[in-house]
C-alpha positions as CSV (number, residue, x, y, z in Angstrom):
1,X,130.6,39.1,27.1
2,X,131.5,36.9,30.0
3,X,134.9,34.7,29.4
4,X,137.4,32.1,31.1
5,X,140.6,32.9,32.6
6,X,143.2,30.5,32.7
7,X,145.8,31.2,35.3
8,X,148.9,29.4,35.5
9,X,152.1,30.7,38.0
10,X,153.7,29.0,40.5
11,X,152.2,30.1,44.5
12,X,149.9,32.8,43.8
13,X,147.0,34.1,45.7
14,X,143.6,34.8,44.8
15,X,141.8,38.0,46.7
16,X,139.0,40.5,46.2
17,X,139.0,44.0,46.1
18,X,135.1,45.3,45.5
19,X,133.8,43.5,42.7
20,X,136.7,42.1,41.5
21,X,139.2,38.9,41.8
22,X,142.8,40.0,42.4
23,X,145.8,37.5,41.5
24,X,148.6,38.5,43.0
25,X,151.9,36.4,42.4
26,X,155.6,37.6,44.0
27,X,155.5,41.5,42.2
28,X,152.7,40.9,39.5
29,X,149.5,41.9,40.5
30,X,146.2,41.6,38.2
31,X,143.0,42.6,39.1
32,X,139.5,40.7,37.1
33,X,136.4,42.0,37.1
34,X,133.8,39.3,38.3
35,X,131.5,40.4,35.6
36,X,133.7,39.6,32.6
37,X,134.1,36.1,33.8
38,X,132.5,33.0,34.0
39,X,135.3,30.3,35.4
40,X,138.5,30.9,36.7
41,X,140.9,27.9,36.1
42,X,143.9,28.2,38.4
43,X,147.4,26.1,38.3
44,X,149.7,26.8,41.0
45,X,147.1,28.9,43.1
46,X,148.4,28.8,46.8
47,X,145.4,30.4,48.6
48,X,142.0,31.5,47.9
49,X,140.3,33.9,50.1
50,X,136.9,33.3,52.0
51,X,135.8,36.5,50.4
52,X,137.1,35.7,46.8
53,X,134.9,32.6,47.1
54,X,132.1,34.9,48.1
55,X,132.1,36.9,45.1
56,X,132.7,33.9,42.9
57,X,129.3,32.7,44.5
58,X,127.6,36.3,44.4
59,X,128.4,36.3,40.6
60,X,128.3,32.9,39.4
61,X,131.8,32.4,38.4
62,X,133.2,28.7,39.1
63,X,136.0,28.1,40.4
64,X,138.5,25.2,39.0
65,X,141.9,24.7,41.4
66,X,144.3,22.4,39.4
67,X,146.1,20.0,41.7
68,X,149.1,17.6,41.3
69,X,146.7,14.7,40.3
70,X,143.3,16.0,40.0
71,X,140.8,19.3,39.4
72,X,138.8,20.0,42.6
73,X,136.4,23.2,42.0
74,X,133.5,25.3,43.4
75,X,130.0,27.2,42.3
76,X,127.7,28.6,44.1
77,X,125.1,27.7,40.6
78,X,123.9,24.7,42.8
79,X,121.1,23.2,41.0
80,X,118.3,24.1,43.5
81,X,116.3,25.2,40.2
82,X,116.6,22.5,38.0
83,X,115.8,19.4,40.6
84,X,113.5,17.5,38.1
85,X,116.5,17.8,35.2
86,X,118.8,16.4,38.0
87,X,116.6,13.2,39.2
88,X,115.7,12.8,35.2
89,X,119.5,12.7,34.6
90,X,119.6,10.2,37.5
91,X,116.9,7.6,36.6
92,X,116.7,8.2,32.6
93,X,115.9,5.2,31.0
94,X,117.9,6.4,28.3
95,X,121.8,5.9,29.9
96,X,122.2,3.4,27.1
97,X,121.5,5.2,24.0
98,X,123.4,8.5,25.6
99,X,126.7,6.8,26.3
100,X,126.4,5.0,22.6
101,X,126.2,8.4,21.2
102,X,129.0,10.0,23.1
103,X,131.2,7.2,22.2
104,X,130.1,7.3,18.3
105,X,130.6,11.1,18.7
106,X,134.7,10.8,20.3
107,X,135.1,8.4,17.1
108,X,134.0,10.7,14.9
109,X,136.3,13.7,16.4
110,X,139.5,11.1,16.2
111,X,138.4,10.4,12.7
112,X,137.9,14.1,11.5
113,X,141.2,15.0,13.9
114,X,143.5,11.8,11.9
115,X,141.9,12.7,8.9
116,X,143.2,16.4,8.8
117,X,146.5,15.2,9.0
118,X,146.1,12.5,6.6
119,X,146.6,9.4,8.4
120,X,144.0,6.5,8.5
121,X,142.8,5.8,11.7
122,X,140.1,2.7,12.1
123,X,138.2,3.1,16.1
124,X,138.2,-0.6,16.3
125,X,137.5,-2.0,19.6
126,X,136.3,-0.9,23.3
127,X,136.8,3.2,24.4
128,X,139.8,2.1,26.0
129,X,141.4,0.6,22.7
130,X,140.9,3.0,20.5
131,X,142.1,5.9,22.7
132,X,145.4,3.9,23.1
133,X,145.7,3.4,19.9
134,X,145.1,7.1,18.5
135,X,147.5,8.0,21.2
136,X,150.3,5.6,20.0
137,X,149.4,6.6,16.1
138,X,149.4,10.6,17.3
139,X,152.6,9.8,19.4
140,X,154.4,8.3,15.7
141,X,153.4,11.4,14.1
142,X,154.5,13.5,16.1
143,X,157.8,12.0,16.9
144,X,157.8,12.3,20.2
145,X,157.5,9.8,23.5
146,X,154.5,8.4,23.9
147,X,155.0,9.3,27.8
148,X,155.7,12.7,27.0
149,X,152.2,12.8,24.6
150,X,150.3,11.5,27.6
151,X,151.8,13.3,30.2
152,X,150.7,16.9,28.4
153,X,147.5,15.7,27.4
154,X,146.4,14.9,31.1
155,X,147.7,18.8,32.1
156,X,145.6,20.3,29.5
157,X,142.6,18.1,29.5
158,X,142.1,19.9,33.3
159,X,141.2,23.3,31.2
160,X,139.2,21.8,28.8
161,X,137.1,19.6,31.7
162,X,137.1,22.8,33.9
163,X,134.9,24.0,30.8
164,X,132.8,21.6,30.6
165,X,132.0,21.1,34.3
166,X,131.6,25.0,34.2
167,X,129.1,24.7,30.4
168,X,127.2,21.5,32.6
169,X,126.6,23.3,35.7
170,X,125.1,26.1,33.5
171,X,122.9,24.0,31.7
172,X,121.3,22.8,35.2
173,X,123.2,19.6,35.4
174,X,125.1,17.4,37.9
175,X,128.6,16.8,36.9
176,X,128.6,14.0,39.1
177,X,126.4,11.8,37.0
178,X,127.8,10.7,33.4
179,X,126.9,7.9,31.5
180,X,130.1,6.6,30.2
181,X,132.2,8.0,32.5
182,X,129.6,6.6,35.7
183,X,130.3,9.1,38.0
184,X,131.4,12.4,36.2
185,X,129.5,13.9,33.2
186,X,132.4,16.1,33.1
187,X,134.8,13.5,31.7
188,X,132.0,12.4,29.1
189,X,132.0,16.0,27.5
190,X,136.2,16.2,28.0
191,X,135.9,12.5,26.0
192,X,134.0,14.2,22.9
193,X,136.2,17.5,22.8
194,X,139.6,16.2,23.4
195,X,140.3,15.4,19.8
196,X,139.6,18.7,18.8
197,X,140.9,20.7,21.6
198,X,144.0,19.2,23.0
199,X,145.2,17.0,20.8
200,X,145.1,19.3,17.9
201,X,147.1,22.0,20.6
202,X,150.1,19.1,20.7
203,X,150.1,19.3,16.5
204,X,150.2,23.2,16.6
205,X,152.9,22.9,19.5
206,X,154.7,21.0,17.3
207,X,157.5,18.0,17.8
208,X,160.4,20.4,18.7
209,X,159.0,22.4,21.8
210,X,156.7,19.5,22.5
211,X,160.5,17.5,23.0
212,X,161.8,20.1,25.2
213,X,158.8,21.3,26.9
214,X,159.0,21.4,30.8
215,X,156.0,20.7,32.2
216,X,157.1,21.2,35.8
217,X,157.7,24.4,34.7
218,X,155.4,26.8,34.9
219,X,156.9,29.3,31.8
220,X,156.4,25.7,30.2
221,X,152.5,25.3,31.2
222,X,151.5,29.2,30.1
223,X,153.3,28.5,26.3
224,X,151.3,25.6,26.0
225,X,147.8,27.1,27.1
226,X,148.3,30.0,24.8
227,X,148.2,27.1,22.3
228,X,145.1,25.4,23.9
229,X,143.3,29.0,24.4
230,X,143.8,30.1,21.0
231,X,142.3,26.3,19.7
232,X,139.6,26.9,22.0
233,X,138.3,30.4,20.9
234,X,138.5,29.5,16.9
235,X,135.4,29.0,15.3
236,X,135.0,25.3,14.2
237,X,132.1,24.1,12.4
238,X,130.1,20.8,13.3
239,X,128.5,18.1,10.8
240,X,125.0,20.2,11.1
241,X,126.8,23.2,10.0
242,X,126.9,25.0,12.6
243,X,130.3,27.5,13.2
244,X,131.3,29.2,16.1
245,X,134.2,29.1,18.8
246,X,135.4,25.5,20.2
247,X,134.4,26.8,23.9
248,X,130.8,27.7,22.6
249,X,130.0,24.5,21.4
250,X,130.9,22.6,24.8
251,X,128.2,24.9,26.4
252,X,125.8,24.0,22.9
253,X,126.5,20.7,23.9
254,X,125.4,21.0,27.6
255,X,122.2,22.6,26.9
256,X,121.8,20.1,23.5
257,X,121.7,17.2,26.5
258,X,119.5,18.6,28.9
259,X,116.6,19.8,26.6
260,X,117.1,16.2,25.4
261,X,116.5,14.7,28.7
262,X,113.9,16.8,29.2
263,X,112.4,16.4,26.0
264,X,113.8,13.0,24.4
265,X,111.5,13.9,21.0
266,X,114.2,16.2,19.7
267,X,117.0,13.7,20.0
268,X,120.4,13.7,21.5
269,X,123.8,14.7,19.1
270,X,127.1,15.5,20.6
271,X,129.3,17.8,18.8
272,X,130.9,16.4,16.1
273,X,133.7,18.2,14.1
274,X,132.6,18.8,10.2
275,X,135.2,16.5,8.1
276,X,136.2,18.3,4.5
C-alpha cells in the first residue's frame, strides 16, 4: 500500500536513481521507492531534480515543497479526465449549501476535540470568531503562549493540507476552487481536519516540550511530526460509524464531495469526529 513521506532536514536534495526518489542530506542518504508513495512533503528541501520530478509525474506521486510562508507543490494527475467534475465544481449551484456544511462540520470537530478534554466550548459567531476563540481556550489549557499555539499550528497544518491537496487531486478535483475558502479547496478540507489532526498533536506534545520547542529547528520540527504522523495513521471513527486511519478519511472525504457534485441525490457530509 502506497503512503506519505514527510521529510523534514535542513538543505537536502531530492534525486532519482531508477525508480526511486533519493534524499540525500550532508552524510544521510535514503533512497524511496516511487511505488510505495503517494506524496512527498518536504521541509528544508534545497533542490529537486528535473528527473525526480519526472518520476514523480511518471508515478503519480505529488509533490509538496514547504516554504518560509507557504506550501507550493506539483502533480503530474492533472485533471485532463475529470473536466465535467471540474466545470461542475466551478459553476455548482450548490457553493451555498457546501460551504454551510463544511463550516457545521469544523464546529462539530472543535466540539468533539473540547469535549474530549472536558472543556465547554460554544462555536458562537462567524468562522473567524470561533477559531480565535478555540485557539485562546486551547492556548489556557495548555498553558502555553498563544503565539507559540499559533505559530506550530500554521507549521503543521502544511502536512495535513499537503494531504488533502494530494486526497483532492485524486478524487479528480481542482484545489484551486473551495467554497469557503474561494480560491483553495485545499484549506476547506485543512478547516474540517485541523481539530482532529493538529490540534489534538499540540495536547499529545504536551505543555512542557510545546514551551521549549524550537521551531527553527529542524530536530524540533521532526519531534513534532512524529506526533502529527502517529495522529494521522490512528483509526478514528466518524458520527456514521465508520473507523479507519485519520489520513483515510481526508481521501473518503474527497471522493464523498465529488460523487456529490456529480450526483447531488446522495448528499454531501464532511467528516465529522464520533463524540462518546
Amino acid at each position: 500500500m502506497r503512503r506519505s513521506y514527510w521529510i523534514a532536514y535542513n538543505g537536502f536534495n531530492l534525486g532519482r536513481r531508477s525508480r526511486r526518489f533519493v534524499v540525500e542530506a550532508g552524510d544521510r542518504r535514503r533512497e524511496i521507492a516511487s511505488l510505495t508513495a503517494y506524496l512527498l512533503v518536504l521541509d528544508g528541501c534545497r533542490r529537486i531534480s528535473t528527473s525526480a520530478l519526472s518520476l514523480a509525474s511518471e508515478d503519480n506521486v505529488t509533490i509538496a515543497l514547504i516554504l518560509k510562508d507557504r506550501m507550493v507543490w506539483f502533480t503530474g494527475m492533472l485533471q485532463r479526465k475529470h473536466v465535467e467534475l471540474i466545470l461542475t465544481q466551478y459553476s455548482t449551484l450548490r457553493a451555498k449549501e457546501i460551504a454551510s456544511c463544511i463550516r457545521e462540520a469544523f464546529n462539530h470537530n472543535l466540539y468533539a476535540f473540547f469535549s474530549r478534554l472536558n472543556l465547554p466550548f460554544e462555536a458562537e459567531g462567524g468562522l473567524g470568531k470561533v477559531r480565535v476563540n478555540a485557539l485562546k481556550l486551547l492556548s489556557r489549557y495548555l498553558r502555553v503562549d498563544l503565539s507559540l499555539i499559533e505559530s506550530v499550528i500554521q507549521y503543521l497544518s502544511y502536512f495535513i493540507e499537503a494531504e488533502c491537496l494530494d486526497a483532492v487531486v485524486r478524487a479528480g478535483l481542482t484545489p484551486h476552487i473551495g467554497f469557503v475558502n474561494k480560491r483553495s479547496l485545499t484549506r476547506d478540507f485543512l478547516l474540517v481536519f485541523e481539530p482532529s489532526t493538529v490540534w489534538r498533536c499540540l495536547v499529545e506534545v504536551g505543555s512542557d516540550i510545546l514551551s521549549s520547542i524550537d521551531l527553527g529547528s529542524y530536530e524540533g520540527r521532526r519531534l513534532l511530526l512524529k506526533y502529527l504522523r502517529s495522529i494521522v495513521e490512528r483509526s478514528v471513527e466518524d458520527t456514521d460509524g465508520r473507523r479507519m486511519p485519520l489520513f483515510k478519511h481526508i481521501k473518503a472525504a474527497a471522493k464523498g464531495l465529488a460523487s456529490y457534485l456529480m450526483n447531488p441525490a446522495g448528499g454531501f457530509i464532511p467528516f465529522k469526529e464520533a463524540v462518546y
